[in-house]
Structure formats: structure tokens, C-alpha cells
N, C-alpha and C positions, 0 to 999 in steps of 0.2 A: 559331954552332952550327948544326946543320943541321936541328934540328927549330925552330928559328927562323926558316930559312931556308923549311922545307917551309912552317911556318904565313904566312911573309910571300906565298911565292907562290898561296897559295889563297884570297889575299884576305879582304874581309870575310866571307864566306858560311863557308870556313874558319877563322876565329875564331868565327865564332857554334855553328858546328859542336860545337867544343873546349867551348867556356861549358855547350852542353849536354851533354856525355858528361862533365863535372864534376857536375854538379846530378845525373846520372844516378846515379854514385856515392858523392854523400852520400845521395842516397835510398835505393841499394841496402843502403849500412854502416845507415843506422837503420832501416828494416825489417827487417834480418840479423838487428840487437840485439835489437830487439822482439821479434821470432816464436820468435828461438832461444833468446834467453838470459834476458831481461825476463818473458816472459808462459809461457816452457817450463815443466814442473811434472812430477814420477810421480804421473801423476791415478789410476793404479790405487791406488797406498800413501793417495793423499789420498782416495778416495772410498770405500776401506775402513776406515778411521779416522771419518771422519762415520757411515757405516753402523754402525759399532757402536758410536760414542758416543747416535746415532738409535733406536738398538735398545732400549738400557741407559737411555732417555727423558733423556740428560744433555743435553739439549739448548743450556742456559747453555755449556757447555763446548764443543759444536761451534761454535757461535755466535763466541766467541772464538777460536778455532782459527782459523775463515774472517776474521775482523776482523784477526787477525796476517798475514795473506798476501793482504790486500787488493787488492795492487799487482796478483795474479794473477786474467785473468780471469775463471779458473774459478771459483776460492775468492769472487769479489765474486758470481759468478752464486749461487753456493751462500749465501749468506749472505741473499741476497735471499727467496730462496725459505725458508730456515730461518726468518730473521722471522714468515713468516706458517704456522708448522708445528701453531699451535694454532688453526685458521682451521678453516674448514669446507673440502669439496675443491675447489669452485667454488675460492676465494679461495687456492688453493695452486698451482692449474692455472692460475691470472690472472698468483702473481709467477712460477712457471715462465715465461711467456710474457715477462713486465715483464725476467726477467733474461736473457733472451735478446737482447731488442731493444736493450738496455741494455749488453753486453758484446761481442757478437758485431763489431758494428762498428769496435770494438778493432784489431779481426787485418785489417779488410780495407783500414785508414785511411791514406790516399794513397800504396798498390801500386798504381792503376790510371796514376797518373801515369807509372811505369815505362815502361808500355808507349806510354803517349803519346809520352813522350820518344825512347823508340827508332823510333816512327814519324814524329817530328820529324827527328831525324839523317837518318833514310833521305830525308825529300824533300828536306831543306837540301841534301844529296849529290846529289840531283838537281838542283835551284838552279842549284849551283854547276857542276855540269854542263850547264847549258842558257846559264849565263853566258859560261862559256869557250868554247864553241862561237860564243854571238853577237861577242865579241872577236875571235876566229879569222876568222870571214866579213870581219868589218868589216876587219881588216888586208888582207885581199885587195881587200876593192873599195873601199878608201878609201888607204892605206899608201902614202907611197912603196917605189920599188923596193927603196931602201937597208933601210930600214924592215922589209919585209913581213916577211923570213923572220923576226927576231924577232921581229914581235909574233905571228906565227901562234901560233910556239913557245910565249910565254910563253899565247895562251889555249886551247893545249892543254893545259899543266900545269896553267891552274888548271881545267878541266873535268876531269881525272884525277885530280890530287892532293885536291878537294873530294867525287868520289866517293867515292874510297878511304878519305875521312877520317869522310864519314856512316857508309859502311858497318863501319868500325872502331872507331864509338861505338854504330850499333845492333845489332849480332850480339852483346855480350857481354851487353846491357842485356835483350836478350829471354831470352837463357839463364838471365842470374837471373833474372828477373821468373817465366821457368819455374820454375825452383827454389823461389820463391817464396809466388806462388799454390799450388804442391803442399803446402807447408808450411802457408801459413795454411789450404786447405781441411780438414789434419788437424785442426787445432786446433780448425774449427768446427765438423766432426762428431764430435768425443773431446767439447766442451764441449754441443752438443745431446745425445749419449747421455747423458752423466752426470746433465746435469739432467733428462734423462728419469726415470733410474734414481731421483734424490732423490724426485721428486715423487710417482713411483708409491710409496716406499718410505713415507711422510709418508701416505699416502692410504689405505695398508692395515695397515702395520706390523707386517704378516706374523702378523697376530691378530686371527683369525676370530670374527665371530658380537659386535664388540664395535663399538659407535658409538663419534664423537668425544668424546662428553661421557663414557664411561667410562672413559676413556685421559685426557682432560685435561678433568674435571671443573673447572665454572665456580668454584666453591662446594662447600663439605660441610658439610650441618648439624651445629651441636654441640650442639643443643637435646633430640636424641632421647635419650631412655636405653630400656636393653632391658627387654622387661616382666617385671615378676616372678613368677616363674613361681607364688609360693602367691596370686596375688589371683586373682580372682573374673573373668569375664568377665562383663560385665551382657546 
């Protein structure tokens, strides 16, 4: 075959070349699945459904809502923050922050390897191009006559064929990695506004002039009864 042939003549540097533009995409297919398909979500339809379960005080039932859709970022950042919805605002601004630190690293979790990798290919590409050149020399000042002209040949091909082969695993791995990092930076700022949006939402409830303890009273006495209006006041 002649892509057996190409990989035979590029030597080992060209095989290690190959090994990484494989590892390049299983990384790329399970960061695809992740960001696009795994962790993707309509955070508008979902963070309007909490909002007006939030509103309506159901708050057992957002709770659940985010416990079903766990698997998604967002919903686990939401859920965090919902736990602590009968807190004071200190402790609602603490798990905003707990589910931040807690989810976000989610979307950025070994993309940066991507890029490592494709700047792996590009020096192995160089390697292998600094290999074939020192084979190339060597057949001139060492080779017999008979000898020279192919060995020159064969450490020209592998200098060119080990270029062409870094640079044919790192140009595609940076372009996703481009697509990629664009992708997960949405997610991290769709997932900080919304939980912006919860916690402010949680902190005022869009009902003025009223503290936490009238909105989610600790306790209610049942001891009082109302006075009667024929006694006496002493």
C-alpha cells in the first residue's frame, strides 16, 4: 500500500507523528460530544422554567427539575445554588461562586491538550526534518559512490515526507481546537450569566420592602390567638 510505504519511509519520527494525530482525534470526537451534545442545553426554556417555579416559591419542584438533568452543567450549577435559596444572601453569593468552581471546569477538561498536541506534530515535523537532512549529509561524506545517490534520496524523503506528515496532523487539530475553545467559552459565559441571573433572582425575588424571614419564615407561632375584641384592656 502506499500509505504504508509513505509511513515506512518517514521512519520512526513518522510513526510517532501518526500515533499523535490519532490521540489528536479521540480528543477532538470526545470534546465534540461533550460541549455539543453531553453538556448542550436551551438554557433560555431552562432558566425560564426555574424562574417561574423561583417566583411561584416551588422551590421542591425546581430542585427536582435540576436533580433530573444533573448530567448538565448548568442544571448541577443551578441546583447548587437552589439548595441554599433559604440562606441568607451572603450564603447564596458563596454557592453561586461553590457552583461556578465546581462546574465550569467541566467544558475546559483536557482541550488544552489539543493544542499541545498539534504543537507536538509540528516539532516531530521538524525532527524528522532535521533527521533526513543529518542522513542526507552523512551519505555524502561517508557513502560509497555506488551508495550515495540513494541514500541521499531516501534522507530527503524522510526530511519531507515527516514534514508534511507533522504538518498534516497539526493544521486540522488547531482548527478544532479553534472551534472548540469558541464553543466551550459560550458555555462558560451562558453558564456565569444564568447563575448570575439565579442568585440575583434568590436575593431579591422581585419583592420589595420584605426580609428573608418574611418570604421563608423559620417558624410560625400557633400559640397566638387574636384578641377579643369585647375584653378589657388593663
Amino acid at each position: 500500500m502506499a500509505f504504508l510505504k509513505f509511513m515506512n519511509e518517514s521512519g520512526v519520527v513518522g510513526w510517532t507523528i501518526l500515533l499523535t494525530g490519532i490521540g489528536s482525534l479521540i480528543l477532538v470526537a470526545e470534546r465534540a460530544k461533550m460541549l455539543y451534545k453531553e453538556y448542550g442545553m436551551n438554557s433560555e426554556e431552562f432558566m425560564g422554567k426555574v424562574q417561574t417555579l423561583v417566583l411561584a416559591k416551588k422551590l421542591d419542584e425546581a430542585l427536582l427539575m435540576c436533580a433530573q438533568l444533573e448530567k448538565k452543567p448548568l442544571a448541577a450549577a443551578f441546583k447548587t445554588i437552589l439548595e441554599k435559596a433559604d440562606r441568607d444572601d451572603d450564603s447564596i453569593f458563596q454557592a453561586h461562586d461553590i457552583a461556578l468552581s465546581e462546574n465550569i471546569p467541566l467544558y475546559t477538561k483536557r482541550l488544552h491538550y489539543l493544542s499541545m498536541l498539534a504543537n507536538v506534530a509540528t516539532l516531530l515535523g521538524l525532527l524528522g526534518t532535521i533527521h533526513g537532512l543529518i542522513l542526507s549529509f552523512q551519505a555524502v561524506a561517508q557513502a560509497d559512490p555506488a551508495q550515495k545517490q540513494a541514500l541521499l534520496a531516501q534522507g530527503i524523503s524522510v526530511s519531507m515526507y515527516t514534514t508534511a506528515l507533522g504538518l498534516a496532523v497539526a493544521i486540522p487539530a488547531m482548527v478544532f481546537f479553534s472551534f472548540l475553545t469558541s464553543r466551550q467559552n459560550e458555555l462558560m459565559e451562558e453558564m456565569q450569566e444564568k447563575c448570575s441571573k439565579l442568585a440575583e433572582l434568590l436575593t431579591s425575588a422581585h419583592i420589595p420592602n420584605l426580609t428573608r424571614q418574611n418570604v421563608f419564615p423559620d417558624h410560625v407561632s400557633t400559640t397566638m390567638t387574636p384578641p377579643n375584641p369585647g375584653s378589657k384592656v388593663s
